[in-house]
mmCIF file of the N, C-alpha and C atoms, coordinates in Angstrom:
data_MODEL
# 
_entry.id   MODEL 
# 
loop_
_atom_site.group_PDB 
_atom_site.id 
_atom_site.type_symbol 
_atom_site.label_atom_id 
_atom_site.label_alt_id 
_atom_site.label_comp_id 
_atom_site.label_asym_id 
_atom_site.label_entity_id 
_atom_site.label_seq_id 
_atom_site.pdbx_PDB_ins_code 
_atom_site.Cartn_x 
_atom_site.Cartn_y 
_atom_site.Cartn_z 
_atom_site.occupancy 
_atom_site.B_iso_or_equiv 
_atom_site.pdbx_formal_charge 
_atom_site.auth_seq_id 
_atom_site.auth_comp_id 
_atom_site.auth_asym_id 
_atom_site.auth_atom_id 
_atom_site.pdbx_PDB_model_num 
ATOM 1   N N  . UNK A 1 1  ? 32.762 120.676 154.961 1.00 0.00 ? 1  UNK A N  1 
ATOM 2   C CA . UNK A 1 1  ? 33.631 121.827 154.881 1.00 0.00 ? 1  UNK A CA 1 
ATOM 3   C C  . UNK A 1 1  ? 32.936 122.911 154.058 1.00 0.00 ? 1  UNK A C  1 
ATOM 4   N N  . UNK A 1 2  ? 32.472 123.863 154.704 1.00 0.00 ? 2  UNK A N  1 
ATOM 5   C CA . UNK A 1 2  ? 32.264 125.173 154.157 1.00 0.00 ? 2  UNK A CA 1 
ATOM 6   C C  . UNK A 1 2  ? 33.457 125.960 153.464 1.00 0.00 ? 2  UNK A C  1 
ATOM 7   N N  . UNK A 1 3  ? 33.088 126.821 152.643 1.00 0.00 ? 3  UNK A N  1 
ATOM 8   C CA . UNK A 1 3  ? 34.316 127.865 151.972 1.00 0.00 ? 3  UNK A CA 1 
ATOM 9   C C  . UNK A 1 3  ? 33.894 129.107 152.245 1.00 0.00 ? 3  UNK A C  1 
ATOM 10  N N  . UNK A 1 4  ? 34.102 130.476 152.587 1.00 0.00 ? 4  UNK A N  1 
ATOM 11  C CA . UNK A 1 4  ? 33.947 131.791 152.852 1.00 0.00 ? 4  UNK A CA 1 
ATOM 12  C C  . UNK A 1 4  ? 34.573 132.144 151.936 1.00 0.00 ? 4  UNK A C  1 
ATOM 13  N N  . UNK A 1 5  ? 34.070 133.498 150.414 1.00 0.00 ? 5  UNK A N  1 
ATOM 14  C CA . UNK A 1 5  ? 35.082 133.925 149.513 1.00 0.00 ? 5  UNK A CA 1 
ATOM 15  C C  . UNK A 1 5  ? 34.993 134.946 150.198 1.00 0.00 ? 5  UNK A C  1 
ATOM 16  N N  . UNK A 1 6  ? 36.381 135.817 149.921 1.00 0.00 ? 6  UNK A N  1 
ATOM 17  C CA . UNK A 1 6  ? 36.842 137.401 150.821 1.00 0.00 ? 6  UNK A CA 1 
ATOM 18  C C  . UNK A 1 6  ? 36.530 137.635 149.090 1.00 0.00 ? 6  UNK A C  1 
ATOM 19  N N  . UNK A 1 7  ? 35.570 138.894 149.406 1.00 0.00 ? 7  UNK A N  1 
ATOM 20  C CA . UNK A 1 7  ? 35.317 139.794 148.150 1.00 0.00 ? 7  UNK A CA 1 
ATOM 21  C C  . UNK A 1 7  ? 36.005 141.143 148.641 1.00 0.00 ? 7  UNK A C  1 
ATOM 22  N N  . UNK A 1 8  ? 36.029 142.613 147.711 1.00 0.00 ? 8  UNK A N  1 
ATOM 23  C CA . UNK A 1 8  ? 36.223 143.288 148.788 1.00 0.00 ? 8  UNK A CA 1 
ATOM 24  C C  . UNK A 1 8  ? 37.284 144.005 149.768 1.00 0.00 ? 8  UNK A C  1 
ATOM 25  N N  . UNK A 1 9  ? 37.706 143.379 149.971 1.00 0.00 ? 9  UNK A N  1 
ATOM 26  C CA . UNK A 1 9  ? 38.579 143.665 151.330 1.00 0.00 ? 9  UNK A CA 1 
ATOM 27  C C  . UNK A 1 9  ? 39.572 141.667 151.945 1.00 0.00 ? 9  UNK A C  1 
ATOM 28  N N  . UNK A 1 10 ? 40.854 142.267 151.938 1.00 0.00 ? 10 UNK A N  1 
ATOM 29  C CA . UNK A 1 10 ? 41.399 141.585 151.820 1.00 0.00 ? 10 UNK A CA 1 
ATOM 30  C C  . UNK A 1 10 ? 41.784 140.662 153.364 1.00 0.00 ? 10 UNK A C  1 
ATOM 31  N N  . UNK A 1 11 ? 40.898 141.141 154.208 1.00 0.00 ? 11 UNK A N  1 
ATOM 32  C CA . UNK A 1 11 ? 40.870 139.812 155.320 1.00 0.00 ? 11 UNK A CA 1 
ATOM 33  C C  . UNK A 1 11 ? 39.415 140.087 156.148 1.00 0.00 ? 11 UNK A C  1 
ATOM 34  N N  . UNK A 1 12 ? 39.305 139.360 156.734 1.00 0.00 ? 12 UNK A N  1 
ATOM 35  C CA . UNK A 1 12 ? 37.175 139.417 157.440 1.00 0.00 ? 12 UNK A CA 1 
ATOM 36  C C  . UNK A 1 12 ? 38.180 139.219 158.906 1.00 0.00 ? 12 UNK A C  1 
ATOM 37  N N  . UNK A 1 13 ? 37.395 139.902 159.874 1.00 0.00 ? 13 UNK A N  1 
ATOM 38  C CA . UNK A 1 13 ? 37.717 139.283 161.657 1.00 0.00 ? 13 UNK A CA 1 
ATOM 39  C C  . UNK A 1 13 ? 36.797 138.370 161.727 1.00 0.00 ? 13 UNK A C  1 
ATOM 40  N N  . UNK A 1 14 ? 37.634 137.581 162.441 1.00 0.00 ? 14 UNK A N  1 
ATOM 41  C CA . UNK A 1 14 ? 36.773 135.809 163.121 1.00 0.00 ? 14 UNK A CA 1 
ATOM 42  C C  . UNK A 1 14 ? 35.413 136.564 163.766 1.00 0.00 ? 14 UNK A C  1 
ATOM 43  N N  . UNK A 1 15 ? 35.273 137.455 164.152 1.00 0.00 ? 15 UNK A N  1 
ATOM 44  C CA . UNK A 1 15 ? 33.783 137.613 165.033 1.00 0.00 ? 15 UNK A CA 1 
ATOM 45  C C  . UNK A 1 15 ? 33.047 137.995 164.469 1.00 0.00 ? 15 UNK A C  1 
ATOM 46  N N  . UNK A 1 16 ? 33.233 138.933 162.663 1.00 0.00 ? 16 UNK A N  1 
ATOM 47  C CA . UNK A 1 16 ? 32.431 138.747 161.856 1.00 0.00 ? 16 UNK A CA 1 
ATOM 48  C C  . UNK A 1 16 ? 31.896 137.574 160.722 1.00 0.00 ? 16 UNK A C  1 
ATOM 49  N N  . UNK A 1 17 ? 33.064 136.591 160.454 1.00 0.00 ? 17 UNK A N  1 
ATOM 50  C CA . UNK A 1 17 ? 32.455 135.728 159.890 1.00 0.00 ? 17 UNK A CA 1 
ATOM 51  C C  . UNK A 1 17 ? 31.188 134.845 160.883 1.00 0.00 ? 17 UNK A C  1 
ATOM 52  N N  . UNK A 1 18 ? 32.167 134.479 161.661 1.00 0.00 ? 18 UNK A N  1 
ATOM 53  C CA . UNK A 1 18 ? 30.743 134.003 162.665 1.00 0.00 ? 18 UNK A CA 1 
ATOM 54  C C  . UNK A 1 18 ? 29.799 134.199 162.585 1.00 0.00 ? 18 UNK A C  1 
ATOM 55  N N  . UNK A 1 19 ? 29.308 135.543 162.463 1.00 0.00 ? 19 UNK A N  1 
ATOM 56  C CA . UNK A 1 19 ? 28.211 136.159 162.662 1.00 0.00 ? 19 UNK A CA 1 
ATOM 57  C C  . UNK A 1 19 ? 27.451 136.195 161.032 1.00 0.00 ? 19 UNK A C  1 
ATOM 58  N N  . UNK A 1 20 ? 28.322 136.576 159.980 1.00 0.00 ? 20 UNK A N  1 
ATOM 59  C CA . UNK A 1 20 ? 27.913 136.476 158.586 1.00 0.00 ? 20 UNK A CA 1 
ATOM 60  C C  . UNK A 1 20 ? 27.297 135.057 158.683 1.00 0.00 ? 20 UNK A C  1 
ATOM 61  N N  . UNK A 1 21 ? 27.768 134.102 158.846 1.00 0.00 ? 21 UNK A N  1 
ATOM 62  C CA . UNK A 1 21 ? 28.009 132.323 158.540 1.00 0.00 ? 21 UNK A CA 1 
ATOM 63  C C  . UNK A 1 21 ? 26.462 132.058 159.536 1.00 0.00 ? 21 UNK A C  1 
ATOM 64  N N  . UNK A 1 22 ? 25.779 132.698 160.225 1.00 0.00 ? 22 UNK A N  1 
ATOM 65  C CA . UNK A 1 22 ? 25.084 132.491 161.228 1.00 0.00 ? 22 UNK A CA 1 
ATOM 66  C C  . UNK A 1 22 ? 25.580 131.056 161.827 1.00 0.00 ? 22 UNK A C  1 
ATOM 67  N N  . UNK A 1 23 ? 26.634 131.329 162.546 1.00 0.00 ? 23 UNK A N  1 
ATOM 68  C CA . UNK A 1 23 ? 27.418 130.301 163.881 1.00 0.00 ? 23 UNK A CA 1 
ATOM 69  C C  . UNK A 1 23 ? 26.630 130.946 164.717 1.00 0.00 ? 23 UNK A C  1 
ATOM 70  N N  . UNK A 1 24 ? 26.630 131.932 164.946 1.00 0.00 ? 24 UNK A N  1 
ATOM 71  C CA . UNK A 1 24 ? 26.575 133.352 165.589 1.00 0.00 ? 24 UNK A CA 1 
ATOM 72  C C  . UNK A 1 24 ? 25.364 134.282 165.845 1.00 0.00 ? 24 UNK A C  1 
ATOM 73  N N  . UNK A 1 25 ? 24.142 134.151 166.743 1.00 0.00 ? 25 UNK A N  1 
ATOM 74  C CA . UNK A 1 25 ? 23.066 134.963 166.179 1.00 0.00 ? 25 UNK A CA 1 
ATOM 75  C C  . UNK A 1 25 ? 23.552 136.547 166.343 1.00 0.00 ? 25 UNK A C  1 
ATOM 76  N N  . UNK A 1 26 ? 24.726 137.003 166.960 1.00 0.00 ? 26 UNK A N  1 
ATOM 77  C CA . UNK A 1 26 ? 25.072 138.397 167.307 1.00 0.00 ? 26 UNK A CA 1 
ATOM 78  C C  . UNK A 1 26 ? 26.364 138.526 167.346 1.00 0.00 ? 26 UNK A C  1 
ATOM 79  N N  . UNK A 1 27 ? 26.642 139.568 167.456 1.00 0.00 ? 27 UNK A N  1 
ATOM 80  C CA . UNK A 1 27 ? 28.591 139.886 167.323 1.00 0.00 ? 27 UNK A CA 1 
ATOM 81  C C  . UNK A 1 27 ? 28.866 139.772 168.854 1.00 0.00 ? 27 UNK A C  1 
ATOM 82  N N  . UNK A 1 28 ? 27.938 139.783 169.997 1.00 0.00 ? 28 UNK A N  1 
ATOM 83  C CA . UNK A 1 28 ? 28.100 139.154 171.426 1.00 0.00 ? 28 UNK A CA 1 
ATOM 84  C C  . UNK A 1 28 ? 28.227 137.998 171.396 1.00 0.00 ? 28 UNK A C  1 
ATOM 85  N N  . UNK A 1 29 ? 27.176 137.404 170.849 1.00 0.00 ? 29 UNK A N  1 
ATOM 86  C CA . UNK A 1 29 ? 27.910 135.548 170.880 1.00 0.00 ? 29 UNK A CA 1 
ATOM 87  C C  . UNK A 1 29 ? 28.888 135.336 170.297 1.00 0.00 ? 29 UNK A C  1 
ATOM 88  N N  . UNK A 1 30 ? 28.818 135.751 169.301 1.00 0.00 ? 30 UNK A N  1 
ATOM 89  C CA . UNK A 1 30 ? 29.990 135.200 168.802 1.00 0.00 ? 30 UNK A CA 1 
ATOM 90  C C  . UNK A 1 30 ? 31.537 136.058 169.351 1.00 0.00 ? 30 UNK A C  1 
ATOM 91  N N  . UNK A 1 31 ? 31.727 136.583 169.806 1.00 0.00 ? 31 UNK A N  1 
ATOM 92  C CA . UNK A 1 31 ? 32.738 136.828 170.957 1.00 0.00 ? 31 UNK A CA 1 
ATOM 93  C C  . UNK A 1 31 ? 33.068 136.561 171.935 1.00 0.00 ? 31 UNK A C  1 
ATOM 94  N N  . UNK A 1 32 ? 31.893 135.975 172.548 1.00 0.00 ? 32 UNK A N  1 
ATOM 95  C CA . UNK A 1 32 ? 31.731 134.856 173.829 1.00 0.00 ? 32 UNK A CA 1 
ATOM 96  C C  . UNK A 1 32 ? 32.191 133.306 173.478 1.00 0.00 ? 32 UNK A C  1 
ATOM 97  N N  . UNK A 1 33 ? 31.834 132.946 172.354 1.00 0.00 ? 33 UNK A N  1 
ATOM 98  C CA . UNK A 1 33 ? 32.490 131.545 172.245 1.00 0.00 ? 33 UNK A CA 1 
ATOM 99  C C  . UNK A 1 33 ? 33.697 131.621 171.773 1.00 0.00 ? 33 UNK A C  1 
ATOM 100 N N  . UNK A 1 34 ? 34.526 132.800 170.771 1.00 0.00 ? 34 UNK A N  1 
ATOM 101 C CA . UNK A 1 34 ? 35.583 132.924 170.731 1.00 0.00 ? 34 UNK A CA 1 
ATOM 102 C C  . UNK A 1 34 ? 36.606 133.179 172.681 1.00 0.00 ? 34 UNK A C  1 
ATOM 103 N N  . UNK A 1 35 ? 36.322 133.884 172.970 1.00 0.00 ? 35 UNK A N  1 
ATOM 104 C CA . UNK A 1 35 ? 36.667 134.028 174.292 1.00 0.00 ? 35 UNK A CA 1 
ATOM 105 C C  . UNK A 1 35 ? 36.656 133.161 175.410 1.00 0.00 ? 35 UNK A C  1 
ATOM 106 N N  . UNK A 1 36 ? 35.746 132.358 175.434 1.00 0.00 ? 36 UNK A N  1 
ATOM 107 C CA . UNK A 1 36 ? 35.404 130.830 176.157 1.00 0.00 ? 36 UNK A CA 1 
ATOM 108 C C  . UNK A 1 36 ? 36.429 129.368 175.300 1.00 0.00 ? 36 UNK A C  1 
ATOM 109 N N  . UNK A 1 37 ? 37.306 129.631 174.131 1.00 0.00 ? 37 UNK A N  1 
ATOM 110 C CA . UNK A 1 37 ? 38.057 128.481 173.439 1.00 0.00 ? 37 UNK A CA 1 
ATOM 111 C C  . UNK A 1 37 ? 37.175 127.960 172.456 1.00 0.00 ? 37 UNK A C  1 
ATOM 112 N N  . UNK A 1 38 ? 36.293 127.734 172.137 1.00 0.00 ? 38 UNK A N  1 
ATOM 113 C CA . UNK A 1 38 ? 35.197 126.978 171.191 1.00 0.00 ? 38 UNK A CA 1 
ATOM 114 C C  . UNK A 1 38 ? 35.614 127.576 169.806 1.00 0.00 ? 38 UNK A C  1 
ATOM 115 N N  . UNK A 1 39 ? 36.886 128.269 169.397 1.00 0.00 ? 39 UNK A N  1 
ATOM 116 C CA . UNK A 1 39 ? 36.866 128.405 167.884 1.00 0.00 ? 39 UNK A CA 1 
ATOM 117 C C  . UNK A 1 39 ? 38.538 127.892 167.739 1.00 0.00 ? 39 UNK A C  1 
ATOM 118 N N  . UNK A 1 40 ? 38.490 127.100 166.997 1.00 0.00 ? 40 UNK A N  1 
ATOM 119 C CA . UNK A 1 40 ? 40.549 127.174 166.248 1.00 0.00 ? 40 UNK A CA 1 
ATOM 120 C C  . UNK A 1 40 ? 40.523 127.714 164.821 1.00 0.00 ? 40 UNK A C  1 
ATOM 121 N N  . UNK A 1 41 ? 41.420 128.509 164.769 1.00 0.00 ? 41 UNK A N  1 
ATOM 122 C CA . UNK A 1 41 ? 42.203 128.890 163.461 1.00 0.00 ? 41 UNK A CA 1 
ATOM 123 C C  . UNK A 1 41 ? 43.598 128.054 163.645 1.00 0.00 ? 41 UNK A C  1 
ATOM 124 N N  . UNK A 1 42 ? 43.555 127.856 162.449 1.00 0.00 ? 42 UNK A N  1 
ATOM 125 C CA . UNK A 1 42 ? 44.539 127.052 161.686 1.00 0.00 ? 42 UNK A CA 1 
ATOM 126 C C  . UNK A 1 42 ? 45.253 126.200 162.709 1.00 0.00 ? 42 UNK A C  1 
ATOM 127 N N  . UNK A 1 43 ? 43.758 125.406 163.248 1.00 0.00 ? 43 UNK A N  1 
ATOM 128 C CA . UNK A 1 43 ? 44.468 123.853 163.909 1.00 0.00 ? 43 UNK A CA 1 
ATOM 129 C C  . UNK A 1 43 ? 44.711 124.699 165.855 1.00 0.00 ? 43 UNK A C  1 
ATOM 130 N N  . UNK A 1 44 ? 44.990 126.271 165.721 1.00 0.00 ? 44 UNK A N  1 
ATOM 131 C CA . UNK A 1 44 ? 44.745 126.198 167.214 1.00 0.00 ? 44 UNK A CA 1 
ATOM 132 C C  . UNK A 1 44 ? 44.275 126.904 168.115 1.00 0.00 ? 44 UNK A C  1 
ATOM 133 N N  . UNK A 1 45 ? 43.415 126.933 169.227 1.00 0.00 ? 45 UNK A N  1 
ATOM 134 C CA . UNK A 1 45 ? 42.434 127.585 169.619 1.00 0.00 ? 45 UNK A CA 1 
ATOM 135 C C  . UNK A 1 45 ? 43.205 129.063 169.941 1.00 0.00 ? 45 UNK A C  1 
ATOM 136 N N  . UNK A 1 46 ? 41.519 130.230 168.992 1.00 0.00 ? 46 UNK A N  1 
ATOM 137 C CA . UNK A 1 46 ? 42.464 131.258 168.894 1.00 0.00 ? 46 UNK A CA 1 
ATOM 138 C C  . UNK A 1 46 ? 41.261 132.091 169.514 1.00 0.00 ? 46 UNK A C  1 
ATOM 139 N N  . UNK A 1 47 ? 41.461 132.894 170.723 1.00 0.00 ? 47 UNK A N  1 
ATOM 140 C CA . UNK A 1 47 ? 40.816 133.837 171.466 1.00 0.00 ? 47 UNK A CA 1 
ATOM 141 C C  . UNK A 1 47 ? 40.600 135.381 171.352 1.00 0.00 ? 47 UNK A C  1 
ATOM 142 N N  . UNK A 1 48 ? 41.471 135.728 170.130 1.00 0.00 ? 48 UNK A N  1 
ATOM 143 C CA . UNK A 1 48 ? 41.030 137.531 169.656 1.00 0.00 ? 48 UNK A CA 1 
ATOM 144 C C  . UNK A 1 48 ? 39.920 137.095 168.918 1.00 0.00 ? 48 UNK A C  1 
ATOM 145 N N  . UNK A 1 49 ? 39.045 138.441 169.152 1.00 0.00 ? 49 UNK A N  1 
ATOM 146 C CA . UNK A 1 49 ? 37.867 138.476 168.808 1.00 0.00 ? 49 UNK A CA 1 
ATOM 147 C C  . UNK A 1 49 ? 37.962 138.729 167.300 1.00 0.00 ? 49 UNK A C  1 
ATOM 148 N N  . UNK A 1 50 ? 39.287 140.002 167.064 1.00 0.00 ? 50 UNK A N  1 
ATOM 149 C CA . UNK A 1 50 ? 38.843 140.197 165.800 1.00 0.00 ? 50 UNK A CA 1 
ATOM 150 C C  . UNK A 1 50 ? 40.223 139.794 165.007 1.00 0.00 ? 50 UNK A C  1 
ATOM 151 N N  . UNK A 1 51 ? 40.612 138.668 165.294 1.00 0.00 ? 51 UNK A N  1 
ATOM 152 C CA . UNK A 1 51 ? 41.722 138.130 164.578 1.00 0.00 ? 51 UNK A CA 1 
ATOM 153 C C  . UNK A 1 51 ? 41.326 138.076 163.014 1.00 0.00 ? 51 UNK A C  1 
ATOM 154 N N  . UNK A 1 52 ? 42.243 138.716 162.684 1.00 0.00 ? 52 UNK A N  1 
ATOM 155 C CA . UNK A 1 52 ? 42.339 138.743 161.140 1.00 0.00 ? 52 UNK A CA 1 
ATOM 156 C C  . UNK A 1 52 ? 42.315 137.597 160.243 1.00 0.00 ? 52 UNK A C  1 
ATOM 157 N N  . UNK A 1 53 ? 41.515 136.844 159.427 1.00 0.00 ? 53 UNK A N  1 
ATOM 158 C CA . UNK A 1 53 ? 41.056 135.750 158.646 1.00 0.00 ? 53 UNK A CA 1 
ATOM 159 C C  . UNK A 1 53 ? 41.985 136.400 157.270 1.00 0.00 ? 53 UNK A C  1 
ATOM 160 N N  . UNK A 1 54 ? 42.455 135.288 156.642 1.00 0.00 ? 54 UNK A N  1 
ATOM 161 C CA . UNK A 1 54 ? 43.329 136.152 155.061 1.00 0.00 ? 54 UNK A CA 1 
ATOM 162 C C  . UNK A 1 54 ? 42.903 134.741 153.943 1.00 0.00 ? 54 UNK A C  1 
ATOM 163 N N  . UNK A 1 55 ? 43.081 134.800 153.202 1.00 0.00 ? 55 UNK A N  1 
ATOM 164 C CA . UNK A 1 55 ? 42.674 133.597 152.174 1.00 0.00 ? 55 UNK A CA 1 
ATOM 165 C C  . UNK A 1 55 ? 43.332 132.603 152.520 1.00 0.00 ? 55 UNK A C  1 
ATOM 166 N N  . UNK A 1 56 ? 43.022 131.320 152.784 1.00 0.00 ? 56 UNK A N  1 
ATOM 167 C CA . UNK A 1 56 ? 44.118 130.067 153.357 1.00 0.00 ? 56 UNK A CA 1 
ATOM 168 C C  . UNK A 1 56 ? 44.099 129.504 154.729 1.00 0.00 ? 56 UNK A C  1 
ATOM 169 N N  . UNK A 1 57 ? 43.600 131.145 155.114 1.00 0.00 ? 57 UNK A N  1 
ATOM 170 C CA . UNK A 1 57 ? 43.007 130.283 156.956 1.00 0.00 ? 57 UNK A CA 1 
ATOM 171 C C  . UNK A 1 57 ? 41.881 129.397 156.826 1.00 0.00 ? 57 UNK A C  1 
ATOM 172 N N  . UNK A 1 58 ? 41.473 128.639 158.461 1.00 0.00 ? 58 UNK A N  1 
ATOM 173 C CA . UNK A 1 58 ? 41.069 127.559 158.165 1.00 0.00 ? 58 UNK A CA 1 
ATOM 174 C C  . UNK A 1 58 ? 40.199 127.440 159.561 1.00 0.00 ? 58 UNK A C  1 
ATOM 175 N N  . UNK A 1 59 ? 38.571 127.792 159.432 1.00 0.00 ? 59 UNK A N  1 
ATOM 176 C CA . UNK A 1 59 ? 38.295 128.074 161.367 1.00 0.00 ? 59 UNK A CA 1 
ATOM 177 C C  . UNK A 1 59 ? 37.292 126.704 161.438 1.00 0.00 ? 59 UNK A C  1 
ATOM 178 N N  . UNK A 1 60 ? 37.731 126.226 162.354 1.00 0.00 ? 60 UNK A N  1 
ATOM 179 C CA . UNK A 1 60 ? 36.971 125.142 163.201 1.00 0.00 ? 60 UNK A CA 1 
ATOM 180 C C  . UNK A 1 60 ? 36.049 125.716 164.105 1.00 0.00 ? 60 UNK A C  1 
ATOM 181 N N  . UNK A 1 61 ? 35.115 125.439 163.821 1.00 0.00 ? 61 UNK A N  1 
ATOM 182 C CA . UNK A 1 61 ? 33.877 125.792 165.234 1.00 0.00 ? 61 UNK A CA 1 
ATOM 183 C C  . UNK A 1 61 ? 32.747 124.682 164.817 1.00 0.00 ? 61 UNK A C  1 
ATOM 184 N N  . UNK A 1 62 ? 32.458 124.252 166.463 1.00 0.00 ? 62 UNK A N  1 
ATOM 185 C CA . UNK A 1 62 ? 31.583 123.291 166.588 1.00 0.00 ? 62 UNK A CA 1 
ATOM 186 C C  . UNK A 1 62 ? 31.299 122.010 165.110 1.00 0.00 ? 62 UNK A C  1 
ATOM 187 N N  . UNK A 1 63 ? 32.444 121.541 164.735 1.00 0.00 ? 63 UNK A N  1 
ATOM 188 C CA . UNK A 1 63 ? 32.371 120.516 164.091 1.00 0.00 ? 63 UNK A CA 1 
ATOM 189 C C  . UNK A 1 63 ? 33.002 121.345 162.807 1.00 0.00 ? 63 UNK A C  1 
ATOM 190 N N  . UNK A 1 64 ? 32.899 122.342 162.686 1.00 0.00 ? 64 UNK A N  1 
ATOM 191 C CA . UNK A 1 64 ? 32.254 122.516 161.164 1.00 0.00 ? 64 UNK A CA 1 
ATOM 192 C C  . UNK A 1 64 ? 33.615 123.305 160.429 1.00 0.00 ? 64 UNK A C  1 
ATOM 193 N N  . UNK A 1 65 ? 34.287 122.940 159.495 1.00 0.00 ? 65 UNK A N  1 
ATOM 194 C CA . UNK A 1 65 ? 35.705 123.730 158.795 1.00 0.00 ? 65 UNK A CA 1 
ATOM 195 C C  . UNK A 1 65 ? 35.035 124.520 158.015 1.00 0.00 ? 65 UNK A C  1 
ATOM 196 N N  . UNK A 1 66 ? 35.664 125.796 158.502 1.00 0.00 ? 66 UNK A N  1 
ATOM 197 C CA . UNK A 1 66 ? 35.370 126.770 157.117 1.00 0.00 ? 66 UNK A CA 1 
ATOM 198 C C  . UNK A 1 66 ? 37.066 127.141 156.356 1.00 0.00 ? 66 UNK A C  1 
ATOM 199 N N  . UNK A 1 67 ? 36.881 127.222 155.140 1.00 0.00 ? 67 UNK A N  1 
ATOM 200 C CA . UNK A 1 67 ? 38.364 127.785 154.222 1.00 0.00 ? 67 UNK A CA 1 
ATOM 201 C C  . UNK A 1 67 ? 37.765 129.319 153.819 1.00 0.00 ? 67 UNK A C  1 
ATOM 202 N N  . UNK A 1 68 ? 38.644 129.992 154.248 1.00 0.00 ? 68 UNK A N  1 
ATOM 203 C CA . UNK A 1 68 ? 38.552 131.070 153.733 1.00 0.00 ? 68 UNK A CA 1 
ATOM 204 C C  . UNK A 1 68 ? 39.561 131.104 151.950 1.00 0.00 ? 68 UNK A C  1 
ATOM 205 N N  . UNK A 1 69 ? 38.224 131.376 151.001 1.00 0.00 ? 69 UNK A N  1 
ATOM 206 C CA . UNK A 1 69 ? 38.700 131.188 149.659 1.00 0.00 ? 69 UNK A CA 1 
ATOM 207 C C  . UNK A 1 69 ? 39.324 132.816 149.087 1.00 0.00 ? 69 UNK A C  1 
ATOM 208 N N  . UNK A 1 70 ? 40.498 132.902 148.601 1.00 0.00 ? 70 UNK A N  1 
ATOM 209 C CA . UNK A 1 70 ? 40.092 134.390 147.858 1.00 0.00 ? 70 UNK A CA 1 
ATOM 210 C C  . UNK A 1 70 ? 39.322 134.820 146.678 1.00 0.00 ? 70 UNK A C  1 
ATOM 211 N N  . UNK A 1 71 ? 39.032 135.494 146.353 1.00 0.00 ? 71 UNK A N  1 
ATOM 212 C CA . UNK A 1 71 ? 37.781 136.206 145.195 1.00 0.00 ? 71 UNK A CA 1 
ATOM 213 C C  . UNK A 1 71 ? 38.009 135.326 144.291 1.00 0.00 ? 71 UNK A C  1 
# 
């Protein structure tokens, strides 16, 4: 289980953490596997690209949990 802290700004979109986290080599892939089902937030597969992440969410991709921590 990975942790993501939100510094900053008080929520990240799923297609940028991806891409921060290198899941993701580009903000195209990583919108393509969001869009194809390959990501869940909080337990269920979630297809906006730029769904809003807030401290407490919880993204599954390819094995791997990330928690989004706050500051």
């Amino acid at each position: 289980m990975k942790s993501f802290t939100l510094s900053d700004y008080p929520y990240i979109q799923l297609n940028q953490l991806l891409k921060l986290l290198n899941l993701a080599e580009t903000g195209g892939e990583a919108n393509l596997m969001i869009t194809e089902g390959k990501v869940k937030v909080n337990g269920t597969v979630e297809l906006q690209k730029r769904k809003k992440l807030y401290p407490g969410d919880k993204v599954d991709f390819n094995g791997e949990i990330i928690v989004i921590a706050p500051e």
